[in-house]
mmCIF file of the N, C-alpha and C atoms, coordinates in Angstrom:
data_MODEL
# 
_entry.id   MODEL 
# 
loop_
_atom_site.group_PDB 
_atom_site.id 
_atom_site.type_symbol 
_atom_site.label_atom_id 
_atom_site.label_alt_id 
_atom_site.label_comp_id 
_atom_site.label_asym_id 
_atom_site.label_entity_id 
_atom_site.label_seq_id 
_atom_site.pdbx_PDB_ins_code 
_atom_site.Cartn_x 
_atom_site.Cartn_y 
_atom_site.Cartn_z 
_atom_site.occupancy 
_atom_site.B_iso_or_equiv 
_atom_site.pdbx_formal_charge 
_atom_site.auth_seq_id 
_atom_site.auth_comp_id 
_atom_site.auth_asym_id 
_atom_site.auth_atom_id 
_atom_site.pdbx_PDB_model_num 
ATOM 1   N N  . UNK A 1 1  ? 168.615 136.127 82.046  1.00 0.00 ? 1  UNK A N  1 
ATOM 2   C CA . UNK A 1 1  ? 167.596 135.354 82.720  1.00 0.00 ? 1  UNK A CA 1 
ATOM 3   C C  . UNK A 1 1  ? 167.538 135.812 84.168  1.00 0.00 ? 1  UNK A C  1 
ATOM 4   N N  . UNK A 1 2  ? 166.506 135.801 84.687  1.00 0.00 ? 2  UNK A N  1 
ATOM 5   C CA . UNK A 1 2  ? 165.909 136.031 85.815  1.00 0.00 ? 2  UNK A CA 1 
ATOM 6   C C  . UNK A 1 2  ? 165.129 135.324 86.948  1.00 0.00 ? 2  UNK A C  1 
ATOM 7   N N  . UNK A 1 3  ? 165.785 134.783 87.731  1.00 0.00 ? 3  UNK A N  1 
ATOM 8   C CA . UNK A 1 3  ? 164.984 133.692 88.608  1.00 0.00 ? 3  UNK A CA 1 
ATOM 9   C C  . UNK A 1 3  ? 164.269 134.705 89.654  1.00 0.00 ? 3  UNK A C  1 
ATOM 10  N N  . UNK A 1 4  ? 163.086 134.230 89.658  1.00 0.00 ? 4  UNK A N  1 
ATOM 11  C CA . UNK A 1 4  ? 162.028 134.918 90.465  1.00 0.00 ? 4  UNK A CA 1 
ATOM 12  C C  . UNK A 1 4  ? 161.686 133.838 91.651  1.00 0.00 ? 4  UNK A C  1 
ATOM 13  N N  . UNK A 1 5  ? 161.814 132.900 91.392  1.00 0.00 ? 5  UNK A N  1 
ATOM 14  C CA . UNK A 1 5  ? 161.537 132.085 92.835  1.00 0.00 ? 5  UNK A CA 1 
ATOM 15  C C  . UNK A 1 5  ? 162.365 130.803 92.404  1.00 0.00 ? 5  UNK A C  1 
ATOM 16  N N  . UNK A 1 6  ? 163.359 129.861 93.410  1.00 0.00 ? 6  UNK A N  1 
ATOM 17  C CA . UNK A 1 6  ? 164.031 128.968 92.976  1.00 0.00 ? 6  UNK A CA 1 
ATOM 18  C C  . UNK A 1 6  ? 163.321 127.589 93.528  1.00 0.00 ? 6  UNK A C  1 
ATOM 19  N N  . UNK A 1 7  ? 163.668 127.026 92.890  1.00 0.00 ? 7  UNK A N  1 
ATOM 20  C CA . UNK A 1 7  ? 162.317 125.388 92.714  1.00 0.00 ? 7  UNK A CA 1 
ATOM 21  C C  . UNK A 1 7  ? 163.188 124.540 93.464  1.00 0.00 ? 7  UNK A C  1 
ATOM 22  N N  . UNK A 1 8  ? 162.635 123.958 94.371  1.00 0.00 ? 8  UNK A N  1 
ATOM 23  C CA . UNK A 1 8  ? 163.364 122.815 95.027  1.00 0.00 ? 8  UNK A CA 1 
ATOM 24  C C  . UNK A 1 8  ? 163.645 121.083 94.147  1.00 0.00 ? 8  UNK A C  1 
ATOM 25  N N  . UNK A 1 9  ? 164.504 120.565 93.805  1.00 0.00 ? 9  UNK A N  1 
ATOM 26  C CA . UNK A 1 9  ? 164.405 119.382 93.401  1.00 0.00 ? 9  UNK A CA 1 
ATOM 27  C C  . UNK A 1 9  ? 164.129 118.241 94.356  1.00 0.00 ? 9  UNK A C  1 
ATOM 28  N N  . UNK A 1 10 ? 163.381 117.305 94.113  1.00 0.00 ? 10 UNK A N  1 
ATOM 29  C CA . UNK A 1 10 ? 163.293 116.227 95.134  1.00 0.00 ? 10 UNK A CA 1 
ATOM 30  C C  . UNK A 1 10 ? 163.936 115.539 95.687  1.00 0.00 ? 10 UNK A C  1 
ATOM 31  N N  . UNK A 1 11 ? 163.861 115.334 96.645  1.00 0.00 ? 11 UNK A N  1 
ATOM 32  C CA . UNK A 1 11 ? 165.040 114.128 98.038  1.00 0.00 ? 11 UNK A CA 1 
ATOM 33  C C  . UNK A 1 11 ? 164.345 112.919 97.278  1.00 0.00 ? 11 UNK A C  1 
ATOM 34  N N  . UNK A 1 12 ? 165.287 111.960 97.047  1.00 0.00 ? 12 UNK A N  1 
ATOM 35  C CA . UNK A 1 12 ? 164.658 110.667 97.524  1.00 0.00 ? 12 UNK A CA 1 
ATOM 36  C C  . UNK A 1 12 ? 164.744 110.255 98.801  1.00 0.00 ? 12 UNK A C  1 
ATOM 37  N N  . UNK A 1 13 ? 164.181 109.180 99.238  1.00 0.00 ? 13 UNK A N  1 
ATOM 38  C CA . UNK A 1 13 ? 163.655 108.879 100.038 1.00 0.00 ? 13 UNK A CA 1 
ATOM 39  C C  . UNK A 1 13 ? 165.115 107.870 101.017 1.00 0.00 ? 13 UNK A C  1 
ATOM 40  N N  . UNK A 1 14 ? 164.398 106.713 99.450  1.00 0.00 ? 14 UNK A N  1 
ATOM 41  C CA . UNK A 1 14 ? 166.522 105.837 99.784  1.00 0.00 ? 14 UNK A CA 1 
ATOM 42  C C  . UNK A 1 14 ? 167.382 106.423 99.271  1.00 0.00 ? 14 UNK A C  1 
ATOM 43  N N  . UNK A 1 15 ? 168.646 106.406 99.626  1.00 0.00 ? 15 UNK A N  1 
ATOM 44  C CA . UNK A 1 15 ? 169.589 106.451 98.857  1.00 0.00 ? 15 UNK A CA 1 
ATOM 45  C C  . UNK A 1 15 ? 170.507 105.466 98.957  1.00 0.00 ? 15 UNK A C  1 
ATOM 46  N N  . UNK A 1 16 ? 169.500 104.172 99.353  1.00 0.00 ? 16 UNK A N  1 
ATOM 47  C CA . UNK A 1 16 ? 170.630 102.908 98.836  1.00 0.00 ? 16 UNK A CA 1 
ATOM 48  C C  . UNK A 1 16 ? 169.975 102.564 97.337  1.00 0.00 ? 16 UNK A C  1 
ATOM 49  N N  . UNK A 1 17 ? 170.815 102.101 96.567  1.00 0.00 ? 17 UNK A N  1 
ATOM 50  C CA . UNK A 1 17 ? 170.000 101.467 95.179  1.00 0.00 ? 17 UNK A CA 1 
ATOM 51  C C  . UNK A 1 17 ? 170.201 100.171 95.168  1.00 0.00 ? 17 UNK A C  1 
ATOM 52  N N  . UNK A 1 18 ? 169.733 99.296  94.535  1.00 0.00 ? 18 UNK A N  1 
ATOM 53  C CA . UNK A 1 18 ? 170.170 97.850  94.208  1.00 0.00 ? 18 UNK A CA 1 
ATOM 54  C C  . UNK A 1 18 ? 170.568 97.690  92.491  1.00 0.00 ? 18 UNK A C  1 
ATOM 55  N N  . UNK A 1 19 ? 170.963 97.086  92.624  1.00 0.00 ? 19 UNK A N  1 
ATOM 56  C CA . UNK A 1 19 ? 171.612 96.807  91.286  1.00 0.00 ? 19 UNK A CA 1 
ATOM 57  C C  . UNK A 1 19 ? 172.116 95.237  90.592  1.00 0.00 ? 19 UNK A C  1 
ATOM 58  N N  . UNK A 1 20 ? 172.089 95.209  89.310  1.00 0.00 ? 20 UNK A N  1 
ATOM 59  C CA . UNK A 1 20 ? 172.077 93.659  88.634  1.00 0.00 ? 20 UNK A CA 1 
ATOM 60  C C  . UNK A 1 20 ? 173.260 94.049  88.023  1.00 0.00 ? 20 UNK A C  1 
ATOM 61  N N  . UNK A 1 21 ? 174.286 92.969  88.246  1.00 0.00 ? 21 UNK A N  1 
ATOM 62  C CA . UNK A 1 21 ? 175.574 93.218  87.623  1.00 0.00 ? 21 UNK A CA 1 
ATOM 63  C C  . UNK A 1 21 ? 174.994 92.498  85.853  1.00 0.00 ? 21 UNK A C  1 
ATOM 64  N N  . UNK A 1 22 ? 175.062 93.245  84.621  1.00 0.00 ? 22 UNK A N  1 
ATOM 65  C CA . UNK A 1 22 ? 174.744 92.581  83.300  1.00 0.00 ? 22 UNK A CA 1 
ATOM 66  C C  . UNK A 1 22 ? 175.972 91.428  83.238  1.00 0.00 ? 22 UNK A C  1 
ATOM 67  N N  . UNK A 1 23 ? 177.080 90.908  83.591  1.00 0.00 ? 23 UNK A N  1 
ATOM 68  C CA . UNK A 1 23 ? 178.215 90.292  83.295  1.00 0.00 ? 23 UNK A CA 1 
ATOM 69  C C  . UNK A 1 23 ? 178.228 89.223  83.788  1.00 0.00 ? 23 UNK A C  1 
ATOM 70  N N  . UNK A 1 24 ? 178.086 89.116  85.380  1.00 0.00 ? 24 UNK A N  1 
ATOM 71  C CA . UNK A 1 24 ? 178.168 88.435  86.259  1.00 0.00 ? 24 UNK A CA 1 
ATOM 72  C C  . UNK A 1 24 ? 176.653 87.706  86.958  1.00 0.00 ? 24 UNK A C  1 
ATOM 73  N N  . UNK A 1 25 ? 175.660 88.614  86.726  1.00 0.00 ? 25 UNK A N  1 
ATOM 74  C CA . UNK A 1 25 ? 174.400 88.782  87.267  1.00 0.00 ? 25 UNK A CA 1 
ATOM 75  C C  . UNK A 1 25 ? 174.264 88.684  89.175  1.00 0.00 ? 25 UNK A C  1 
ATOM 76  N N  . UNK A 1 26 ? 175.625 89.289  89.556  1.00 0.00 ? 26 UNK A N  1 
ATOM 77  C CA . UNK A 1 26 ? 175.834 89.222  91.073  1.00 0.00 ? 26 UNK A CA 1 
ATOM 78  C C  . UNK A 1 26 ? 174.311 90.751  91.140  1.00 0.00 ? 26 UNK A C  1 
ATOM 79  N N  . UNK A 1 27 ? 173.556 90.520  91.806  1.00 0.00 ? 27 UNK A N  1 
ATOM 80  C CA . UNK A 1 27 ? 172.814 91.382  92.550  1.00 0.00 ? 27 UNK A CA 1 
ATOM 81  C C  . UNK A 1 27 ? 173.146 91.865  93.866  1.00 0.00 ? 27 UNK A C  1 
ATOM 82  N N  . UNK A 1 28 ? 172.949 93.563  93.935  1.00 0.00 ? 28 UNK A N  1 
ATOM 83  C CA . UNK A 1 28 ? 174.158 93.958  95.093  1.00 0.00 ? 28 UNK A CA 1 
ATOM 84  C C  . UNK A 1 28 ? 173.333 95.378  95.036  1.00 0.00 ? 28 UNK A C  1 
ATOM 85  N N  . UNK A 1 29 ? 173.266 95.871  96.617  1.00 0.00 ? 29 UNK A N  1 
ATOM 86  C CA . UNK A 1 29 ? 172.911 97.169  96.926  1.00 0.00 ? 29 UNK A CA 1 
ATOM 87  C C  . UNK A 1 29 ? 173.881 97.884  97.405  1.00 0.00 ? 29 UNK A C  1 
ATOM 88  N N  . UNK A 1 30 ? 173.847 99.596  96.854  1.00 0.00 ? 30 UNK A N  1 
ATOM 89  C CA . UNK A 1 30 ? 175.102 100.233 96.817  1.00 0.00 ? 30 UNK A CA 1 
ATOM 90  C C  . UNK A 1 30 ? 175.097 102.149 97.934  1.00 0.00 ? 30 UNK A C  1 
ATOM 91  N N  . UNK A 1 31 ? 175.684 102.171 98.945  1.00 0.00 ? 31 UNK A N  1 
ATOM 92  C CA . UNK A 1 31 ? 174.699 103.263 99.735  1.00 0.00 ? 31 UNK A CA 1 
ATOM 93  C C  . UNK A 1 31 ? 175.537 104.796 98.798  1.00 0.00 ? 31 UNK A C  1 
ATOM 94  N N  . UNK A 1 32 ? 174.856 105.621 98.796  1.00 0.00 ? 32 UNK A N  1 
ATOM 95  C CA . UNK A 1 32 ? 174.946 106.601 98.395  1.00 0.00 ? 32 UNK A CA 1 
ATOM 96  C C  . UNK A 1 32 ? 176.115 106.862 98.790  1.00 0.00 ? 32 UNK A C  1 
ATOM 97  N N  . UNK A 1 33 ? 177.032 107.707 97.588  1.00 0.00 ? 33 UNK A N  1 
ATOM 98  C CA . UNK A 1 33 ? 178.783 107.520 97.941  1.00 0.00 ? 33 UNK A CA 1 
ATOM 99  C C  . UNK A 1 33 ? 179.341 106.710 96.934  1.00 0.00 ? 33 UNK A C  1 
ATOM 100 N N  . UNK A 1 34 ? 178.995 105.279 97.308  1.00 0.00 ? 34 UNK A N  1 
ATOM 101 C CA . UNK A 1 34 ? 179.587 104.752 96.609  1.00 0.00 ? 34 UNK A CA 1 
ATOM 102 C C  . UNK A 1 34 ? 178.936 104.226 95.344  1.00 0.00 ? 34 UNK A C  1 
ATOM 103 N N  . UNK A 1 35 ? 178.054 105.090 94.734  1.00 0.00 ? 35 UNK A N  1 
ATOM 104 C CA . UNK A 1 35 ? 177.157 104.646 93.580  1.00 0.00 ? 35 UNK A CA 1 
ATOM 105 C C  . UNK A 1 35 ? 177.348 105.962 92.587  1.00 0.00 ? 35 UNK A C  1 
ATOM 106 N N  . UNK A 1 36 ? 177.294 106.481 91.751  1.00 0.00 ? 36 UNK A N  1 
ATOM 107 C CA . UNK A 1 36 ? 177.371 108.113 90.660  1.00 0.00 ? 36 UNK A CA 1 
ATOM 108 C C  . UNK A 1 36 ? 175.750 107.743 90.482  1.00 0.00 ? 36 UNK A C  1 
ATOM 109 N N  . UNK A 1 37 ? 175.727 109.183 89.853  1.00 0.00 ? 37 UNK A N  1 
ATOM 110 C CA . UNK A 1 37 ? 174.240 109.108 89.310  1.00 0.00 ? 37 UNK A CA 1 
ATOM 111 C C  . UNK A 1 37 ? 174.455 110.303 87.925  1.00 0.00 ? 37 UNK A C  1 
ATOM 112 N N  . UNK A 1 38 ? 173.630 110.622 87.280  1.00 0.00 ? 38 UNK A N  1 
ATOM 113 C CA . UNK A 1 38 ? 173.623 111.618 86.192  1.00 0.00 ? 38 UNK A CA 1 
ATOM 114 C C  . UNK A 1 38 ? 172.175 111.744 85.791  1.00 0.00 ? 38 UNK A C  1 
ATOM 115 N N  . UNK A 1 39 ? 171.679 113.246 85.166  1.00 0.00 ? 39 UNK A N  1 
ATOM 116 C CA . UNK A 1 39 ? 170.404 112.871 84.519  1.00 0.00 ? 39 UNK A CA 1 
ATOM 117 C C  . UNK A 1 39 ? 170.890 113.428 83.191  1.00 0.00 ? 39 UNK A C  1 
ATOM 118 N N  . UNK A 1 40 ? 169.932 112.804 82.000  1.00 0.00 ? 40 UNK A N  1 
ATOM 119 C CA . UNK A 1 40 ? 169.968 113.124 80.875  1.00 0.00 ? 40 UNK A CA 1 
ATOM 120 C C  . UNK A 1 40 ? 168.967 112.485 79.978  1.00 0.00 ? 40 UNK A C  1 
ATOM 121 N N  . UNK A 1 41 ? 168.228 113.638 79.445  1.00 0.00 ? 41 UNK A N  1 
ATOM 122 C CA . UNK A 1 41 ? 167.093 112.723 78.245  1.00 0.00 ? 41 UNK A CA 1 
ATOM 123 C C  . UNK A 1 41 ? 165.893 112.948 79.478  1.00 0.00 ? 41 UNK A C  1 
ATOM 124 N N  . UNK A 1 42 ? 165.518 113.091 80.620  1.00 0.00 ? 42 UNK A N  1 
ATOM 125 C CA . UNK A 1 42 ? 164.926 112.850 80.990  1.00 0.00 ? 42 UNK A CA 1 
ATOM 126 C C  . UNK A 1 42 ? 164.543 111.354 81.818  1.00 0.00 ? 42 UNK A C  1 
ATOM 127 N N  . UNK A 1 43 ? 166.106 110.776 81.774  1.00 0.00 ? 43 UNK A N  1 
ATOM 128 C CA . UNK A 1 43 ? 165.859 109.872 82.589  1.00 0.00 ? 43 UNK A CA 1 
ATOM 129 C C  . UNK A 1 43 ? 166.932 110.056 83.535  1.00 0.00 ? 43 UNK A C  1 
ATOM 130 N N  . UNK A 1 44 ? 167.113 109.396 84.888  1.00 0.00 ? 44 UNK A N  1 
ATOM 131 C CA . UNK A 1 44 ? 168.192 109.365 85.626  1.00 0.00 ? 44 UNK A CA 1 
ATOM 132 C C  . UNK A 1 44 ? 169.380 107.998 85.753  1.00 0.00 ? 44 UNK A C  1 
ATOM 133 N N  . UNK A 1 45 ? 170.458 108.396 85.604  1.00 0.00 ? 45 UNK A N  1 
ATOM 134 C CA . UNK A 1 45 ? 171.361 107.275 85.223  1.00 0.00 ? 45 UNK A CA 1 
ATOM 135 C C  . UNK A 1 45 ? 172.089 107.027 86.751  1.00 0.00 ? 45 UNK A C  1 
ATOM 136 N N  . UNK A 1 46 ? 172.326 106.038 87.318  1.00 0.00 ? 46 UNK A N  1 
ATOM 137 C CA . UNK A 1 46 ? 172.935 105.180 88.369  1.00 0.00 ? 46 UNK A CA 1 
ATOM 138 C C  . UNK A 1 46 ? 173.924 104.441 87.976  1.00 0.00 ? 46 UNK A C  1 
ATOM 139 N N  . UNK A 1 47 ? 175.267 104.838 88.138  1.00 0.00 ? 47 UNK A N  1 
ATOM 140 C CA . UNK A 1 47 ? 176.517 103.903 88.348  1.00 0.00 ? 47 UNK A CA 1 
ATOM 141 C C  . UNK A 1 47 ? 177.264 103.255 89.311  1.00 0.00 ? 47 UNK A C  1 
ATOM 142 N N  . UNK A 1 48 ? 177.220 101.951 89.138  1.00 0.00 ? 48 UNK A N  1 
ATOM 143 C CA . UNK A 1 48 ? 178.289 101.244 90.480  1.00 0.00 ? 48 UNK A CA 1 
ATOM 144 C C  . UNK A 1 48 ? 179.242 99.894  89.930  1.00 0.00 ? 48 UNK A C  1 
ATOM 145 N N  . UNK A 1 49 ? 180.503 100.164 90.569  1.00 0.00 ? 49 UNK A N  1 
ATOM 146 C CA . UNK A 1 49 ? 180.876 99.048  89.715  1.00 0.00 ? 49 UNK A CA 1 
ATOM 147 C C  . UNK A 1 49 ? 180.517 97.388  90.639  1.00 0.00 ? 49 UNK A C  1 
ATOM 148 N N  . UNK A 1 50 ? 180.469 96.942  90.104  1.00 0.00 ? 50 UNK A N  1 
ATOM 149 C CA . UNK A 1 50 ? 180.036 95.041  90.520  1.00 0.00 ? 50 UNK A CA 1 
ATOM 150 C C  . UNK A 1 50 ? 181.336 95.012  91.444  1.00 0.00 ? 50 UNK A C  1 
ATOM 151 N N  . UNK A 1 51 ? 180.893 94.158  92.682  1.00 0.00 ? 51 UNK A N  1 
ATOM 152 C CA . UNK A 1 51 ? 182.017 94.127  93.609  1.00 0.00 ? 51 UNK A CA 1 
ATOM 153 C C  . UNK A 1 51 ? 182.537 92.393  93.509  1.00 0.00 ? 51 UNK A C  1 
ATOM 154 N N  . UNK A 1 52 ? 181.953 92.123  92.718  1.00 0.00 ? 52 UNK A N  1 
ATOM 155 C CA . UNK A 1 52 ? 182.478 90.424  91.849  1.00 0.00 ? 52 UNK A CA 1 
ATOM 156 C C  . UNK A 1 52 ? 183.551 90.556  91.006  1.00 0.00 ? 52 UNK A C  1 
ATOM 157 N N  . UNK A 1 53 ? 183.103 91.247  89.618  1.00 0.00 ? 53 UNK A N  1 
ATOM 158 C CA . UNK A 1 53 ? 183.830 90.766  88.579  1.00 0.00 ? 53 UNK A CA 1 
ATOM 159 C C  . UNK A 1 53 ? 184.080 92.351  88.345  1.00 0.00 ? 53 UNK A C  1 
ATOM 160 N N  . UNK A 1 54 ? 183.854 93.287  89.072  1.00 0.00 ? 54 UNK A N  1 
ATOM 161 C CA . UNK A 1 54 ? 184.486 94.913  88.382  1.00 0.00 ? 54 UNK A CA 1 
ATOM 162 C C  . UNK A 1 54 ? 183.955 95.664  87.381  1.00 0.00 ? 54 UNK A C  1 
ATOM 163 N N  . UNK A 1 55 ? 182.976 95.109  86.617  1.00 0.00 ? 55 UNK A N  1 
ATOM 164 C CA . UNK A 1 55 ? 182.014 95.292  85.631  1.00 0.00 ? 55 UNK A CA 1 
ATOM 165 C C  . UNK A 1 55 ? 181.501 96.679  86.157  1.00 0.00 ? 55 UNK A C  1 
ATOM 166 N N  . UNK A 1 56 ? 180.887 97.723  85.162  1.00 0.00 ? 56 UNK A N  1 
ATOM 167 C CA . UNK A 1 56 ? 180.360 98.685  85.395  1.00 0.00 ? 56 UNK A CA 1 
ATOM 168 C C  . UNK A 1 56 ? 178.698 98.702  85.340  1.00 0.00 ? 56 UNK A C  1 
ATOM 169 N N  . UNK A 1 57 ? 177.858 98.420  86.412  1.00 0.00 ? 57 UNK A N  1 
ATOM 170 C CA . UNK A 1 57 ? 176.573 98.199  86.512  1.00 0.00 ? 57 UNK A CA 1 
ATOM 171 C C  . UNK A 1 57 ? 175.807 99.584  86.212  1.00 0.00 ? 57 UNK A C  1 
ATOM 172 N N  . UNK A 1 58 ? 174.393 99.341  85.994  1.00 0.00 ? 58 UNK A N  1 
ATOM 173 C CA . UNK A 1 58 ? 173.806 100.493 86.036  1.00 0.00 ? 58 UNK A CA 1 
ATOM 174 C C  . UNK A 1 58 ? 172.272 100.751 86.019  1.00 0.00 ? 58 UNK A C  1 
ATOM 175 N N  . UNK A 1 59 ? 171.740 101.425 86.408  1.00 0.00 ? 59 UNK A N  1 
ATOM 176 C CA . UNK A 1 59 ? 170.404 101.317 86.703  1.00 0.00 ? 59 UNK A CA 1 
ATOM 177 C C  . UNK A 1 59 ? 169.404 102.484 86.367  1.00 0.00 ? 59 UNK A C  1 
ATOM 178 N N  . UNK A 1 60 ? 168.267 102.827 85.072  1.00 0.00 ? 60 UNK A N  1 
ATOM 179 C CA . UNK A 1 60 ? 168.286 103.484 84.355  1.00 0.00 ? 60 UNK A CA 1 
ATOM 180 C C  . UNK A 1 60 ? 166.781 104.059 85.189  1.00 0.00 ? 60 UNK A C  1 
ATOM 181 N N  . UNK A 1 61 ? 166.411 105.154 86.024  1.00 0.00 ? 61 UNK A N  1 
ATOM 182 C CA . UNK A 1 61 ? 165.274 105.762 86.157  1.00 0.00 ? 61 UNK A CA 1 
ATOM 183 C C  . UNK A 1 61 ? 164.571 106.385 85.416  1.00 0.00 ? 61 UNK A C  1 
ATOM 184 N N  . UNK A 1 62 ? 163.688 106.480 85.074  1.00 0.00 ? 62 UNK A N  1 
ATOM 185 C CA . UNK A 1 62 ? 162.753 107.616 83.662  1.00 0.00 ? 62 UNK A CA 1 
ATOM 186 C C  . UNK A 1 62 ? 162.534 108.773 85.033  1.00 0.00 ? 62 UNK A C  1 
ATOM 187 N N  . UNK A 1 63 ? 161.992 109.873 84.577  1.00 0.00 ? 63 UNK A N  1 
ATOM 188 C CA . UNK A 1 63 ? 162.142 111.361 85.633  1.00 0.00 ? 63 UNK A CA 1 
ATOM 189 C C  . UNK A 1 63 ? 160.453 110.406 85.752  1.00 0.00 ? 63 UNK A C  1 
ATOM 190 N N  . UNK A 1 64 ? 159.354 110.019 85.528  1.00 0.00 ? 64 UNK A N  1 
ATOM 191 C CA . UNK A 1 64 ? 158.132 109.799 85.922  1.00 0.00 ? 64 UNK A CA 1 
ATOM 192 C C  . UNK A 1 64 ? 158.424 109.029 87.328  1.00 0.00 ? 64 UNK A C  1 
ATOM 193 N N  . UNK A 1 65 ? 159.158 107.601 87.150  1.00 0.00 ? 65 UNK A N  1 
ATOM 194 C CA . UNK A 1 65 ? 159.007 107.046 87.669  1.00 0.00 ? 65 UNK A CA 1 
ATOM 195 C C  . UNK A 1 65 ? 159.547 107.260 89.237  1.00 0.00 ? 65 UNK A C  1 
ATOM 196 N N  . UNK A 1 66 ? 160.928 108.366 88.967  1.00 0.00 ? 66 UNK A N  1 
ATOM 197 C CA . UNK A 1 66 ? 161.859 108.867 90.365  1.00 0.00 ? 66 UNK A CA 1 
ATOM 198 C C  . UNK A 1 66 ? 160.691 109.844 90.729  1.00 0.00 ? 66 UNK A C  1 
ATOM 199 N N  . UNK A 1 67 ? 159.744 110.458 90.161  1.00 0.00 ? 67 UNK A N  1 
ATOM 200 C CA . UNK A 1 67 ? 158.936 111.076 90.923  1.00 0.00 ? 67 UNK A CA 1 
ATOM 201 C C  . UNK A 1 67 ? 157.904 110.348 91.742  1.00 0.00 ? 67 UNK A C  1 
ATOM 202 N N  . UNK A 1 68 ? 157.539 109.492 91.269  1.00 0.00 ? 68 UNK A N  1 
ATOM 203 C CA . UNK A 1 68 ? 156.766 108.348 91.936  1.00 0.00 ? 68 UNK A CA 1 
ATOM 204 C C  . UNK A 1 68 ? 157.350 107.810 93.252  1.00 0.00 ? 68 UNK A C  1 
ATOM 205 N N  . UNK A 1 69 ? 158.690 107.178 93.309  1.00 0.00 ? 69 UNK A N  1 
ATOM 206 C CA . UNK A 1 69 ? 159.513 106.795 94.492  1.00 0.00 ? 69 UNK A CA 1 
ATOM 207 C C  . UNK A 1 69 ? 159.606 108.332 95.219  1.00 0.00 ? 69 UNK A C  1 
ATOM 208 N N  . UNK A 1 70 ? 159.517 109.515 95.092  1.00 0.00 ? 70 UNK A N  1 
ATOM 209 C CA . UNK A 1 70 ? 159.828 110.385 95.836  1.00 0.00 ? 70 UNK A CA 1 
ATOM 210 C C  . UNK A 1 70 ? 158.997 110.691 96.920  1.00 0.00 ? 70 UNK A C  1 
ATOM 211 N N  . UNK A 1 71 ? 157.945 110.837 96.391  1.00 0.00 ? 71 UNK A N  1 
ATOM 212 C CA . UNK A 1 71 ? 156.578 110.400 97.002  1.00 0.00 ? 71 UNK A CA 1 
ATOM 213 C C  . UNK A 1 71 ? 156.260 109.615 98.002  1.00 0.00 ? 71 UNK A C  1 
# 
């Protein structure tokens, strides 16, 4: 394979996220660092753990919609 010109991926904009603990339902924003992220399937995955109950939160982007916030 041969890259002929390399494609920039997008900045977001924030990189704080907010997040709903499923366990606890503590709602809590997390600054970049202390949050993971992953993509796969075409969507983007956000991890943080709940600073209540320790629970592993998470917050599921589709690639449409992170292009939309990029914007």
């Amino acid at each position: 394979m041969n890259i002929i010109q390399h494609g920039r991926l997008p900045e977001e904009k924030s990189t704080t996220k907010r997040f709903k603990c499923a366990n606890c339902g503590c709602v809590f924003e997390a600054d970049k660092g202390e949050y993971r992220g992953s993509f796969q399937y075409n969507e983007f995955y956000f991890y943080c753990e709940c600073p209540e109950c320790k629970h592993t939160s998470n917050e599921i982007v589709t690639r449409d919609q992170f292009a939309v916030s990029v914007k």
